[in-house]
Each structure stands twice: as C-alpha cells, then as structure tokens.
mmJSON file of the N, C-alpha and C atoms, coordinates in Angstrom:
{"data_MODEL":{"atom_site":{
"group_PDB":["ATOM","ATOM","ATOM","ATOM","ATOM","ATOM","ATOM","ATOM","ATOM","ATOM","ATOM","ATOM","ATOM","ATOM","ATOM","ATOM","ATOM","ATOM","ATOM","ATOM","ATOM","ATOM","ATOM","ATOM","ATOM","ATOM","ATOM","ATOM","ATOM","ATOM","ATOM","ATOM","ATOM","ATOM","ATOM","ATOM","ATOM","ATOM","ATOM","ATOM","ATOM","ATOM","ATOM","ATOM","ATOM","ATOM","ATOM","ATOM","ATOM","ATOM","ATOM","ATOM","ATOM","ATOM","ATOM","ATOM","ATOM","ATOM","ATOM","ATOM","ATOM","ATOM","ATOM","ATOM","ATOM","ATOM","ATOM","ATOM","ATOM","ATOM","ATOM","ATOM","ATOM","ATOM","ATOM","ATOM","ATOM","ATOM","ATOM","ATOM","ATOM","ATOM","ATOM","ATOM","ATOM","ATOM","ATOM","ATOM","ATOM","ATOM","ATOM","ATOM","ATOM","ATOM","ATOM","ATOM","ATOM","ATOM","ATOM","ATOM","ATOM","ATOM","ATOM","ATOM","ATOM","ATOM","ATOM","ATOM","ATOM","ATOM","ATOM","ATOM","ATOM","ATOM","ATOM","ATOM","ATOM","ATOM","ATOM","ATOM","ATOM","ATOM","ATOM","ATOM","ATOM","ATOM","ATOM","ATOM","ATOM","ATOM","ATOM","ATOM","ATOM","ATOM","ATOM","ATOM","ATOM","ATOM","ATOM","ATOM","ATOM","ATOM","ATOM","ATOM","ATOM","ATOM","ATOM","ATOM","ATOM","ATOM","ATOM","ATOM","ATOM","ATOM","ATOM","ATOM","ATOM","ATOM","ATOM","ATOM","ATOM","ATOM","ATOM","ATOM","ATOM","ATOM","ATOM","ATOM","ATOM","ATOM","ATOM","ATOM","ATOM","ATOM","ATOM","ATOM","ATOM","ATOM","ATOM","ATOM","ATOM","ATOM","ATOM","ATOM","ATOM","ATOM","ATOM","ATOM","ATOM","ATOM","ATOM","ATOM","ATOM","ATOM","ATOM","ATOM","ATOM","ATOM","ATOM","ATOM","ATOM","ATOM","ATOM","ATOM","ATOM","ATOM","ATOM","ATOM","ATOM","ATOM","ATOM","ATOM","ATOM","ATOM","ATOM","ATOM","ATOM","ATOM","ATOM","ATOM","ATOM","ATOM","ATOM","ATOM","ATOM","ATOM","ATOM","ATOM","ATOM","ATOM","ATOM"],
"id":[1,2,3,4,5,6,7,8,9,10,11,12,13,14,15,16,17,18,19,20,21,22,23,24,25,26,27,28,29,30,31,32,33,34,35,36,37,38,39,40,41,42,43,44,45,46,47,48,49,50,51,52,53,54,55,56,57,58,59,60,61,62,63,64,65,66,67,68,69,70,71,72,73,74,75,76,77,78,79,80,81,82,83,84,85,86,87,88,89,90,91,92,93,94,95,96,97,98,99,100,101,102,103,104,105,106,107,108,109,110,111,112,113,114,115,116,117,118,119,120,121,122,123,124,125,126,127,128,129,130,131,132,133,134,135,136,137,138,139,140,141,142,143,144,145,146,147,148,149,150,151,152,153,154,155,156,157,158,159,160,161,162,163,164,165,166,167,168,169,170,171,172,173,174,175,176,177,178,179,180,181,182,183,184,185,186,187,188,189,190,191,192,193,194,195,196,197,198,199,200,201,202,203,204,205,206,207,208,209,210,211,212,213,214,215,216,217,218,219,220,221,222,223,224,225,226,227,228,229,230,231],
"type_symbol":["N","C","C","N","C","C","N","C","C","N","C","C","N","C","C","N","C","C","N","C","C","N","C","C","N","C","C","N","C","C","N","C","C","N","C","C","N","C","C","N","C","C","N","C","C","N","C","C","N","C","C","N","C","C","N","C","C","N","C","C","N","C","C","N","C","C","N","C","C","N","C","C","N","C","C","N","C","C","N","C","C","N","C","C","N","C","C","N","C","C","N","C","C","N","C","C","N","C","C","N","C","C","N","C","C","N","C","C","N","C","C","N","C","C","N","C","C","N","C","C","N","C","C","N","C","C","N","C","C","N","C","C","N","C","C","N","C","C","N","C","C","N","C","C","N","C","C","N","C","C","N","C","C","N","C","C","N","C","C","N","C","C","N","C","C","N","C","C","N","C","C","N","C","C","N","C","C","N","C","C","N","C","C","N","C","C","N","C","C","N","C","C","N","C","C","N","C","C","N","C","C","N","C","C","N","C","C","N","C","C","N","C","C","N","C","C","N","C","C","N","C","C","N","C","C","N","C","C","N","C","C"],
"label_atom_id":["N","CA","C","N","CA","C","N","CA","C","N","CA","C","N","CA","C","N","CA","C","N","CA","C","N","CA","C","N","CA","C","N","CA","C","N","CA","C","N","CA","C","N","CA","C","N","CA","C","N","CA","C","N","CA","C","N","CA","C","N","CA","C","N","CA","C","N","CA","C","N","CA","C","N","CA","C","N","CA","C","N","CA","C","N","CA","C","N","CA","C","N","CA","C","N","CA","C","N","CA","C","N","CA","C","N","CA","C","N","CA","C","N","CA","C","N","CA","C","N","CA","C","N","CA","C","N","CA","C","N","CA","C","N","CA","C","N","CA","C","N","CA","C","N","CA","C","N","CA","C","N","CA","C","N","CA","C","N","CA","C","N","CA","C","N","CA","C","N","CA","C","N","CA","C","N","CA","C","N","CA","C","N","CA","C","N","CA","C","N","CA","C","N","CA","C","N","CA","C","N","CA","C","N","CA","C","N","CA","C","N","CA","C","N","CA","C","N","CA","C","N","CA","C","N","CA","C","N","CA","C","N","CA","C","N","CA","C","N","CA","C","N","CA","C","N","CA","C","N","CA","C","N","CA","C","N","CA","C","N","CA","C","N","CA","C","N","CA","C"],
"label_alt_id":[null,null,null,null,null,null,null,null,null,null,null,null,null,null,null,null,null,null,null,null,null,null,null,null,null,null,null,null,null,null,null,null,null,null,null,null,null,null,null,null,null,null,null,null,null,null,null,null,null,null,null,null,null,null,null,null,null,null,null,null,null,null,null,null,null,null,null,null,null,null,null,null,null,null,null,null,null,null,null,null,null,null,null,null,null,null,null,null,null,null,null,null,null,null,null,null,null,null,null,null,null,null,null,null,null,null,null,null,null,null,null,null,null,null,null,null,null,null,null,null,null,null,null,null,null,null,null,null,null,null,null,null,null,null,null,null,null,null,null,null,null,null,null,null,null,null,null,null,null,null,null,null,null,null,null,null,null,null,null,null,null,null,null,null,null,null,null,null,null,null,null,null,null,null,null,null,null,null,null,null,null,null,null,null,null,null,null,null,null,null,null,null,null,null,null,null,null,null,null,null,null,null,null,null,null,null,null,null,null,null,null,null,null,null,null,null,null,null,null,null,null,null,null,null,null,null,null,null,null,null,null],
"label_comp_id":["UNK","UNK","UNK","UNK","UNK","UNK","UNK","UNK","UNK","UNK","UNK","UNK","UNK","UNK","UNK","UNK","UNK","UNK","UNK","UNK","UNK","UNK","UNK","UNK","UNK","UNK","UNK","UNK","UNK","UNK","UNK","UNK","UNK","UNK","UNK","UNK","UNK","UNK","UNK","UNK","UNK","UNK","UNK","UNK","UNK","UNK","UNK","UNK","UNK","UNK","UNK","UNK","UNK","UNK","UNK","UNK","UNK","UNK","UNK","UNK","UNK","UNK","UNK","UNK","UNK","UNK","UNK","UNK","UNK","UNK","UNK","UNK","UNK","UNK","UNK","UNK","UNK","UNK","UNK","UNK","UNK","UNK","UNK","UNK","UNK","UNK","UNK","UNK","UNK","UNK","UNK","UNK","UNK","UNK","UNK","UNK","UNK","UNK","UNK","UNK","UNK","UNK","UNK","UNK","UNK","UNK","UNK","UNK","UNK","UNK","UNK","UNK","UNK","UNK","UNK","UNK","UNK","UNK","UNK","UNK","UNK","UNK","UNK","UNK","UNK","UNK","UNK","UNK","UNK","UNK","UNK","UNK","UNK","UNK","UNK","UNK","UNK","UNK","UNK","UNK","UNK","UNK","UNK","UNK","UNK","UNK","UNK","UNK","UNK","UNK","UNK","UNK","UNK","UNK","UNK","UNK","UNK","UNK","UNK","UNK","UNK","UNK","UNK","UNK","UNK","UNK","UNK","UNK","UNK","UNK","UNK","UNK","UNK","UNK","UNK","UNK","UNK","UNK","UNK","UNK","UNK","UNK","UNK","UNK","UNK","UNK","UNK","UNK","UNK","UNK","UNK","UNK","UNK","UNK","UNK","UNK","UNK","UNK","UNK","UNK","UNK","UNK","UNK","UNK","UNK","UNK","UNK","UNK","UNK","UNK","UNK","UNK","UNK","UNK","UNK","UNK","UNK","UNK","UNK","UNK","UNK","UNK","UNK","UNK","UNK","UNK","UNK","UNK","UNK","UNK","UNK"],
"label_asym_id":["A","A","A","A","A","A","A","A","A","A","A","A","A","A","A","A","A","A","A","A","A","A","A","A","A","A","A","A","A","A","A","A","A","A","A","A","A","A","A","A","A","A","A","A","A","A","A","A","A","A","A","A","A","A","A","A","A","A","A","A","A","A","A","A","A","A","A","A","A","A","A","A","A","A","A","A","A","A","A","A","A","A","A","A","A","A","A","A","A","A","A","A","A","A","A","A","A","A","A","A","A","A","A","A","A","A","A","A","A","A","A","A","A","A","A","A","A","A","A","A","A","A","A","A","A","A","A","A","A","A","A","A","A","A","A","A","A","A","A","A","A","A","A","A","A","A","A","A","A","A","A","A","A","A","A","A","A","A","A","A","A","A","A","A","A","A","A","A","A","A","A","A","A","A","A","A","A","A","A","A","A","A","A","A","A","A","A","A","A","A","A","A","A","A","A","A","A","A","A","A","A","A","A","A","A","A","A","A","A","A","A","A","A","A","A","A","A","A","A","A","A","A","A","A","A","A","A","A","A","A","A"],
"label_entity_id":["1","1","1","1","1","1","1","1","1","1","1","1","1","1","1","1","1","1","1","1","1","1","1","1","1","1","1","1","1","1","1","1","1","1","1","1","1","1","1","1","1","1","1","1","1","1","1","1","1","1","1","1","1","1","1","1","1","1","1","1","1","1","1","1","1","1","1","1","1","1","1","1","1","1","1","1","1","1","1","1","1","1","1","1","1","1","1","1","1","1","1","1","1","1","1","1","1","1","1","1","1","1","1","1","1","1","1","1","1","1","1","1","1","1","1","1","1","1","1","1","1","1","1","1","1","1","1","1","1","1","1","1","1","1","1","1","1","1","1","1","1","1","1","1","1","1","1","1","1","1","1","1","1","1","1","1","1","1","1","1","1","1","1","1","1","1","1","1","1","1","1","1","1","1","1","1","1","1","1","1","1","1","1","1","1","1","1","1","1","1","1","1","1","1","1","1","1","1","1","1","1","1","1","1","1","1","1","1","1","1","1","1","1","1","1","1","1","1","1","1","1","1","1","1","1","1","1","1","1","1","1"],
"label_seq_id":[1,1,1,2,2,2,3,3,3,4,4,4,5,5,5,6,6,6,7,7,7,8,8,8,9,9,9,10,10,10,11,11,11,12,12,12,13,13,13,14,14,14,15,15,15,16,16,16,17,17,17,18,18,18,19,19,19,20,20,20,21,21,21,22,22,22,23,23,23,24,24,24,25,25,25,26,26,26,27,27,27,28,28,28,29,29,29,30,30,30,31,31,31,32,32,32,33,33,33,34,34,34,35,35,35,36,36,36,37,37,37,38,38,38,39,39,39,40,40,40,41,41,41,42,42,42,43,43,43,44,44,44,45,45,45,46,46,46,47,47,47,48,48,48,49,49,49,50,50,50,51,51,51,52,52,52,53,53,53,54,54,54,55,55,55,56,56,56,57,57,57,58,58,58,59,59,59,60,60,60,61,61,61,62,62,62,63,63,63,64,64,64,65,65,65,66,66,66,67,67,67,68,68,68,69,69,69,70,70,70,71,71,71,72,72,72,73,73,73,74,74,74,75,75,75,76,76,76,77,77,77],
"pdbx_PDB_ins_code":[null,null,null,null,null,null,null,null,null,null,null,null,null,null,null,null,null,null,null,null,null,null,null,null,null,null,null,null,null,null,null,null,null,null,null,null,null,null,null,null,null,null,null,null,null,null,null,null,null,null,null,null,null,null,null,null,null,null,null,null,null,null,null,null,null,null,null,null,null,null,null,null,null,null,null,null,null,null,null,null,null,null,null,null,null,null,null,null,null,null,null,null,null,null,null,null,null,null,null,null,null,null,null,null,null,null,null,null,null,null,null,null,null,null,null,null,null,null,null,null,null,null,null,null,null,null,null,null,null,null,null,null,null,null,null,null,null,null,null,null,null,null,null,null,null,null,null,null,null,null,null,null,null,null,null,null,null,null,null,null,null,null,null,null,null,null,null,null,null,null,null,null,null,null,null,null,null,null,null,null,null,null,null,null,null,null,null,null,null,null,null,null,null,null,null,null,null,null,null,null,null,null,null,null,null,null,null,null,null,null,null,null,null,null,null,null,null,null,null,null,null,null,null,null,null,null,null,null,null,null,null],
"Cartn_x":[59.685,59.811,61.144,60.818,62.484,62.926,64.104,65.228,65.525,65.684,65.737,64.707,64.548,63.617,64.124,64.073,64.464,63.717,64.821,64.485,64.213,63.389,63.489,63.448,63.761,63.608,64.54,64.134,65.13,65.262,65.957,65.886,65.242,65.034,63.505,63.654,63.198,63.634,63.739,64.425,64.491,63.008,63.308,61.626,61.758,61.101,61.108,60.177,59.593,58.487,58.857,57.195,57.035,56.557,57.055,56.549,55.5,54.787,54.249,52.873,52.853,51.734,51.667,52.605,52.313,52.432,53.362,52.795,53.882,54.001,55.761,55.53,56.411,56.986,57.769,57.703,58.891,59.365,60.899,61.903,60.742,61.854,61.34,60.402,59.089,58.474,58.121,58.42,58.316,59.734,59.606,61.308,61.756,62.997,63.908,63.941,63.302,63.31,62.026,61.173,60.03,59.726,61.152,60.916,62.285,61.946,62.644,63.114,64.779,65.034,66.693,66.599,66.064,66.418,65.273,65.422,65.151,65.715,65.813,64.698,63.32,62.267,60.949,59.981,58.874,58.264,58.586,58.517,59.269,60.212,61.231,60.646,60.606,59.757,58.413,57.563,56.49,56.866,57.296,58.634,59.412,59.255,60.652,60.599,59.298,58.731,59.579,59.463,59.825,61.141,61.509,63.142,63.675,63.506,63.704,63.728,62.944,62.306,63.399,63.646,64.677,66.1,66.41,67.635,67.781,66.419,67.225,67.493,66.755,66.682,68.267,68.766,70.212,71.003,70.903,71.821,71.258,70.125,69.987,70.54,71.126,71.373,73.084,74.066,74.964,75.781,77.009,77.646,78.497,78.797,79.177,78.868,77.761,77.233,76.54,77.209,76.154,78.431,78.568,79.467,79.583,78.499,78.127,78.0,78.31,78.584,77.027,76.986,74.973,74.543,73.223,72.682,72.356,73.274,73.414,72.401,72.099,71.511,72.478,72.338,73.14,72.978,72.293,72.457,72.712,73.194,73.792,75.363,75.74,77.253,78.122],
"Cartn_y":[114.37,115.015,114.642,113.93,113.907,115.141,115.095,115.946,115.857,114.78,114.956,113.618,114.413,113.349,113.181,111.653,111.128,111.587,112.031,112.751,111.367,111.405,110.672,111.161,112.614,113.696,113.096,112.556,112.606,114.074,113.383,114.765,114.465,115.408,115.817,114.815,114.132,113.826,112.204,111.666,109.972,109.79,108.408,107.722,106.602,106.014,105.363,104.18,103.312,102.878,101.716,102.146,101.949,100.473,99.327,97.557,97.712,98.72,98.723,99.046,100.043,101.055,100.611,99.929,99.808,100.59,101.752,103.077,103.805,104.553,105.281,106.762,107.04,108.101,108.635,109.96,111.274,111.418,111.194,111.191,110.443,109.803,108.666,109.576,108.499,109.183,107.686,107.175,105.874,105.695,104.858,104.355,103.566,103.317,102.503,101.68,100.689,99.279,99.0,99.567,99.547,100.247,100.158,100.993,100.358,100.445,99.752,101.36,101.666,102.804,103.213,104.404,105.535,105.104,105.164,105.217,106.478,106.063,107.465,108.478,107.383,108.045,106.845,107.951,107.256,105.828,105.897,104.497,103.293,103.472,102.37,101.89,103.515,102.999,102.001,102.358,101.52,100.44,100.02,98.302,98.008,98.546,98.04,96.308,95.753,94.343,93.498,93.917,93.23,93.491,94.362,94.498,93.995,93.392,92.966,91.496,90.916,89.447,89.324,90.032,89.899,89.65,90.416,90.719,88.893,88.966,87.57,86.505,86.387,85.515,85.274,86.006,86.51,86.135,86.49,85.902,84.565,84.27,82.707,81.837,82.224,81.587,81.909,82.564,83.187,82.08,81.469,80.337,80.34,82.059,82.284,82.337,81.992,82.449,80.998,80.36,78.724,77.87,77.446,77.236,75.036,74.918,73.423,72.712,71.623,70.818,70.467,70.404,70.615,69.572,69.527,68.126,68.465,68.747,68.956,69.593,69.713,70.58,71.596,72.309,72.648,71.622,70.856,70.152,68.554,68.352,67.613,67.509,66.089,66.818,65.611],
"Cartn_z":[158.573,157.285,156.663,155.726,154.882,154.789,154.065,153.952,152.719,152.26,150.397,150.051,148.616,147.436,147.043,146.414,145.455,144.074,143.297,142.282,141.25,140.227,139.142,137.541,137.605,136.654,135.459,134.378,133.284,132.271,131.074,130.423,129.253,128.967,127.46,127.094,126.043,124.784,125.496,126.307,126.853,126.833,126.618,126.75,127.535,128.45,128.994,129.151,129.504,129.428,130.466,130.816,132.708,132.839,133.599,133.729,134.244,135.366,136.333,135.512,135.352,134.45,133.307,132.582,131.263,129.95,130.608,129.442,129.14,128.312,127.544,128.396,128.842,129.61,129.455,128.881,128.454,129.838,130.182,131.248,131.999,132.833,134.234,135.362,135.638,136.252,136.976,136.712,137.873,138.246,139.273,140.003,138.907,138.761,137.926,137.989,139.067,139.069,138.872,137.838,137.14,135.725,135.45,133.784,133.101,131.509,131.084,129.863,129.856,128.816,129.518,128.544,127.729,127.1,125.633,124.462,123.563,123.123,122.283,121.063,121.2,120.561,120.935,121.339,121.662,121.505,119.715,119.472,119.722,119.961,120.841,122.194,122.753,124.366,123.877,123.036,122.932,122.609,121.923,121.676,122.821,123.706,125.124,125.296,125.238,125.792,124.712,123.566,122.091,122.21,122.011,122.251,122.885,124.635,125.553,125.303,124.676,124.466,123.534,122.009,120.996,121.62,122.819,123.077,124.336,124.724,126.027,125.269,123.711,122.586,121.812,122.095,121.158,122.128,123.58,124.985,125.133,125.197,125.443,124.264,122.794,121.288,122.051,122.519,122.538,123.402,122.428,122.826,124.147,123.906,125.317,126.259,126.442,128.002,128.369,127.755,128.156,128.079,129.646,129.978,129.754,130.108,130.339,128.951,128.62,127.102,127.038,125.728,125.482,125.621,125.889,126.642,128.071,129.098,130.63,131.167,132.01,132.829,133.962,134.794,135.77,136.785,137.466,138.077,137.708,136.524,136.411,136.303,136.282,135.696,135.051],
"occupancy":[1.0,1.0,1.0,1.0,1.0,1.0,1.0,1.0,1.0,1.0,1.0,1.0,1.0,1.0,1.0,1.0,1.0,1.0,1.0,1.0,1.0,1.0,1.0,1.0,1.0,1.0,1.0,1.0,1.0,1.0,1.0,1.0,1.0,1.0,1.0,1.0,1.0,1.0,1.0,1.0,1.0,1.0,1.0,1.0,1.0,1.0,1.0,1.0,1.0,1.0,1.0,1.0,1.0,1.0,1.0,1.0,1.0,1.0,1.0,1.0,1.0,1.0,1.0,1.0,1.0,1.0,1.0,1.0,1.0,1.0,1.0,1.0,1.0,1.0,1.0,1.0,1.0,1.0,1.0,1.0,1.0,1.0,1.0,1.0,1.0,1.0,1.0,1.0,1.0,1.0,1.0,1.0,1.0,1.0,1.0,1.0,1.0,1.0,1.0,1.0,1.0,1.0,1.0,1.0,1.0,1.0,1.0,1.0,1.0,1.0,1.0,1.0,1.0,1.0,1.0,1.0,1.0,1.0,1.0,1.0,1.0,1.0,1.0,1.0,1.0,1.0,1.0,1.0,1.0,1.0,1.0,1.0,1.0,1.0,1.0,1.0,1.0,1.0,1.0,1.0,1.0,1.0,1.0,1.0,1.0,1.0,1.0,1.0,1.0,1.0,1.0,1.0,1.0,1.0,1.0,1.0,1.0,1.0,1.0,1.0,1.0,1.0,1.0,1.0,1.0,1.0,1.0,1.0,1.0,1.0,1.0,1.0,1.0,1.0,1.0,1.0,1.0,1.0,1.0,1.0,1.0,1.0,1.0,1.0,1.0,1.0,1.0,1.0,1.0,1.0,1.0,1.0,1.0,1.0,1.0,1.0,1.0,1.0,1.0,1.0,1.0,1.0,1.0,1.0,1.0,1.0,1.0,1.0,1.0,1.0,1.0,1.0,1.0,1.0,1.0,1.0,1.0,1.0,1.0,1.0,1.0,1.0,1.0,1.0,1.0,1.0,1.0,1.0,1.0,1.0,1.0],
"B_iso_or_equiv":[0.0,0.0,0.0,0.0,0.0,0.0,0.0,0.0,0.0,0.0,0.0,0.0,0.0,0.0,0.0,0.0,0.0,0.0,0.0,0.0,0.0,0.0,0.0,0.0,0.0,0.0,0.0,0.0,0.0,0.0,0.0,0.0,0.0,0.0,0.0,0.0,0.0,0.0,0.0,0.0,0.0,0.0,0.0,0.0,0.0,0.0,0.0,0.0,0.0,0.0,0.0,0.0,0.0,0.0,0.0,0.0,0.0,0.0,0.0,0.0,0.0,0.0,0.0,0.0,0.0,0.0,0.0,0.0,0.0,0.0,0.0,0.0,0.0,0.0,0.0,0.0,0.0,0.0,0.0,0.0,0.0,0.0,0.0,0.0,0.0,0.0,0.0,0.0,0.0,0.0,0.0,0.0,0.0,0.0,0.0,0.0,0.0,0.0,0.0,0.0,0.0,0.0,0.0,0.0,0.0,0.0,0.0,0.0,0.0,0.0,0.0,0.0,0.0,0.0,0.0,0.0,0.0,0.0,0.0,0.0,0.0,0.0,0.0,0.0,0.0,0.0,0.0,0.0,0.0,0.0,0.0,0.0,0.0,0.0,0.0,0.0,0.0,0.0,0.0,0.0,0.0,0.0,0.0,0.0,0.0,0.0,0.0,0.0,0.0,0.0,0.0,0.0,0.0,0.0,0.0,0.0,0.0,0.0,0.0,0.0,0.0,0.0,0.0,0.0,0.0,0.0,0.0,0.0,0.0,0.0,0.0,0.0,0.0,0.0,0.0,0.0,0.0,0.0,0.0,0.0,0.0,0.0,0.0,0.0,0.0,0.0,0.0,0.0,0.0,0.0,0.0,0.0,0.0,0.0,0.0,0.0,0.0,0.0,0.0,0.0,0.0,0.0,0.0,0.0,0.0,0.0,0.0,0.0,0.0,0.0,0.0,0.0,0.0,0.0,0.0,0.0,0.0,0.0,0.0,0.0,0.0,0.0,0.0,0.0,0.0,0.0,0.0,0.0,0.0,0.0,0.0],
"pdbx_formal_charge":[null,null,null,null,null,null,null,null,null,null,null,null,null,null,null,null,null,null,null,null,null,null,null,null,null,null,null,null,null,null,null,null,null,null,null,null,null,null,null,null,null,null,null,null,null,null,null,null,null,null,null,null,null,null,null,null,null,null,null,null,null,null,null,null,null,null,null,null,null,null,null,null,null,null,null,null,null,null,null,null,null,null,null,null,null,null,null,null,null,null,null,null,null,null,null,null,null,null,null,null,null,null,null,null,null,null,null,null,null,null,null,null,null,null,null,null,null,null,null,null,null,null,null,null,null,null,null,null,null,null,null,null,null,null,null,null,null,null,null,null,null,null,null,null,null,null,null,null,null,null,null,null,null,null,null,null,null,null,null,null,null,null,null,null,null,null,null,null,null,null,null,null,null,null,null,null,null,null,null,null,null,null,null,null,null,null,null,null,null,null,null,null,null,null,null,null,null,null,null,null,null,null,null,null,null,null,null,null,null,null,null,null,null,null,null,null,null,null,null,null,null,null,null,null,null,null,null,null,null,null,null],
"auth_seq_id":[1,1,1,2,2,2,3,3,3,4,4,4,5,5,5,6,6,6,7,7,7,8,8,8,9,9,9,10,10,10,11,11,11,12,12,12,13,13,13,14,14,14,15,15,15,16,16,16,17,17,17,18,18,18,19,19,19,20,20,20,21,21,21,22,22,22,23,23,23,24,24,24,25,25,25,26,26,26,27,27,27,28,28,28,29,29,29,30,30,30,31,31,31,32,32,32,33,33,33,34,34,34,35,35,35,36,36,36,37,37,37,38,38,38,39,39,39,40,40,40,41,41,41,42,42,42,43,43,43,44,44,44,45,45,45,46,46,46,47,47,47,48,48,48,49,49,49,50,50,50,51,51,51,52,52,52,53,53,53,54,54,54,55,55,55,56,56,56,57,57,57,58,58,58,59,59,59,60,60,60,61,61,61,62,62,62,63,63,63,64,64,64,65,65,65,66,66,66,67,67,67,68,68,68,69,69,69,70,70,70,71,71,71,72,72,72,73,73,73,74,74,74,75,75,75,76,76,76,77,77,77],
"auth_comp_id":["UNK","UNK","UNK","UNK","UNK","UNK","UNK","UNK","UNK","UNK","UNK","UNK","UNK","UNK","UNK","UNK","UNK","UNK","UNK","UNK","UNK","UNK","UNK","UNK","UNK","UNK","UNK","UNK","UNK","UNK","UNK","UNK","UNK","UNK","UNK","UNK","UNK","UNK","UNK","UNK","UNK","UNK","UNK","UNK","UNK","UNK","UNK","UNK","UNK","UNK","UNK","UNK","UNK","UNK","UNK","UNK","UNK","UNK","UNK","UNK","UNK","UNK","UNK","UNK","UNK","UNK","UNK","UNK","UNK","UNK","UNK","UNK","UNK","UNK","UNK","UNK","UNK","UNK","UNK","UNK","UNK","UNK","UNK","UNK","UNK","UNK","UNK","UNK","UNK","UNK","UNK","UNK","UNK","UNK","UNK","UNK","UNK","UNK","UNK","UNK","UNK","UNK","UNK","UNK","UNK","UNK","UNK","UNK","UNK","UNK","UNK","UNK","UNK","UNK","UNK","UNK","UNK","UNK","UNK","UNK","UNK","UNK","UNK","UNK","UNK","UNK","UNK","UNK","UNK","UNK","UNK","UNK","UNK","UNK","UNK","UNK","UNK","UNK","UNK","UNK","UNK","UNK","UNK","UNK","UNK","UNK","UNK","UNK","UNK","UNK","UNK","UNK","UNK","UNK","UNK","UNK","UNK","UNK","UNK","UNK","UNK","UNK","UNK","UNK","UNK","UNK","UNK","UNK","UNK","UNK","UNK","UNK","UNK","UNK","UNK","UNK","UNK","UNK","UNK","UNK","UNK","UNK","UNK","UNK","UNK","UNK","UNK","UNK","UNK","UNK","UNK","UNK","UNK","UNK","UNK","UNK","UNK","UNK","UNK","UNK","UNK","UNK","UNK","UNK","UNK","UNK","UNK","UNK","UNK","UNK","UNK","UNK","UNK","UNK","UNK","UNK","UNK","UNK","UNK","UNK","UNK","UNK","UNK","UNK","UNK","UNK","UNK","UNK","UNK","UNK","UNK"],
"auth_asym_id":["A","A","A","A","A","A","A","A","A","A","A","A","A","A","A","A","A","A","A","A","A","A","A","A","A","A","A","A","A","A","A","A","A","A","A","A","A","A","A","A","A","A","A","A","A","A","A","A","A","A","A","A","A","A","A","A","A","A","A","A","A","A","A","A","A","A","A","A","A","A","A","A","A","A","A","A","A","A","A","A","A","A","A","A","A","A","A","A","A","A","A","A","A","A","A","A","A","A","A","A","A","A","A","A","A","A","A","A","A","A","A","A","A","A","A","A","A","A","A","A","A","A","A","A","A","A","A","A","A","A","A","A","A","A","A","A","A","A","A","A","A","A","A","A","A","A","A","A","A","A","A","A","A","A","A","A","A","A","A","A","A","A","A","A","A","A","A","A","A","A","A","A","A","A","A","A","A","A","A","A","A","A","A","A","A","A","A","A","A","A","A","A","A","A","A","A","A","A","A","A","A","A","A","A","A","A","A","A","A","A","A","A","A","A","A","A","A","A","A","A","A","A","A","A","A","A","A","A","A","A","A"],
"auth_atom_id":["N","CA","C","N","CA","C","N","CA","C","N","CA","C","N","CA","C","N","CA","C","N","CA","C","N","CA","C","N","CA","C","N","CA","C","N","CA","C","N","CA","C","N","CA","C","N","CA","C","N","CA","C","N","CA","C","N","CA","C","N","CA","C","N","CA","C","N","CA","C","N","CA","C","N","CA","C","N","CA","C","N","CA","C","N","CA","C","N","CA","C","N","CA","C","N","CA","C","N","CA","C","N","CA","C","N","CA","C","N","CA","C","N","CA","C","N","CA","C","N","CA","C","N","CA","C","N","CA","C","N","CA","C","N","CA","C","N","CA","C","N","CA","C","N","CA","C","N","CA","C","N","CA","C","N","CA","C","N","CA","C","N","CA","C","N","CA","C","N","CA","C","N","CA","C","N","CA","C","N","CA","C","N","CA","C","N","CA","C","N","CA","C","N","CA","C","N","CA","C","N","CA","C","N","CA","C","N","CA","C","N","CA","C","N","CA","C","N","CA","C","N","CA","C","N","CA","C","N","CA","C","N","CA","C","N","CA","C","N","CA","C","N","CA","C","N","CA","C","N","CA","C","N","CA","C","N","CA","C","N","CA","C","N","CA","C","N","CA","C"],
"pdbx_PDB_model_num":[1,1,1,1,1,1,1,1,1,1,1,1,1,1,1,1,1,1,1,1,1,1,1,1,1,1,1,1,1,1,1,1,1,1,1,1,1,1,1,1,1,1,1,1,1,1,1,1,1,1,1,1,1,1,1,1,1,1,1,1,1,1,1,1,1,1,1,1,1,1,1,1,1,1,1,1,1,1,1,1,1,1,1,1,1,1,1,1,1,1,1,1,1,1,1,1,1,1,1,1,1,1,1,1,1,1,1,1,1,1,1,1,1,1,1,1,1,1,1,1,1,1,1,1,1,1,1,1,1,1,1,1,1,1,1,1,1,1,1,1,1,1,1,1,1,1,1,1,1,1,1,1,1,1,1,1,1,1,1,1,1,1,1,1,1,1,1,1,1,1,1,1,1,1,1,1,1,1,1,1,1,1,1,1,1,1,1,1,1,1,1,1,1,1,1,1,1,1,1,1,1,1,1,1,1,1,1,1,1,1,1,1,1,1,1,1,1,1,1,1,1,1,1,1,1,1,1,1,1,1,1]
}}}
C-alpha cells in the first residue's frame, strides 16, 4: 500500500489539455508529462497543438538559437 499519491489537483479556472486523451481539462487530471498548460481559458486549452506548432515556428525562425553559419548541418563543419 502506498503511503502517498501523487496528487495532480490543479486549481479552478487552469485549463489544461491532455496529448494522451486528446481533450481540455479543468485543472490536471492526467500526469504532466502528458498535458500541455495552464492556460488561462478553455479556449486556449483547445488551441494548445496550434499554439505549440506557432511557438516551435518562432524558435526554429529565432537567430539565436541556430549557432552554426547557414548552409551547415551539425555534422558538418
């Protein structure tokens, strides 16, 4: 018998939305390394995928984070 649960209780109002299930969730009810949040109103959680895609789009465009002179690969040099 365990001794403690792992709680995943958020609070009201966060939204979350679950990779696993697929589906928007008032406070976390799946584990965290299967949900993407808190956002701050339902409809955001239903956008998590889009938001996510917008945001790796803006880091993959982002001059900073690309160290290598353009053209290269990492295994080249």
């Amino acid at each position: 018998m365990a001794l403690f649960k792992r709680r995943t209780v958020g609070k009201p109002g966060e939204w979350y939305y679950c990779l696993e299930h697929r589906k928007v969730e008032e406070g976390p009810e799946c584990p965290a390394k299967d949900r993407f949040g808190p956002y701050g109103t339902r409809g955001e959680a239903e956008h998590a995928l889009q938001i996510a895609a917008e945001r790796n789009l803006q880091w993959e465009n982002d001059p900073r984070w690309h160290d290598s002179p353009a053209g290269k690969g990492l295994d080249e040099s």
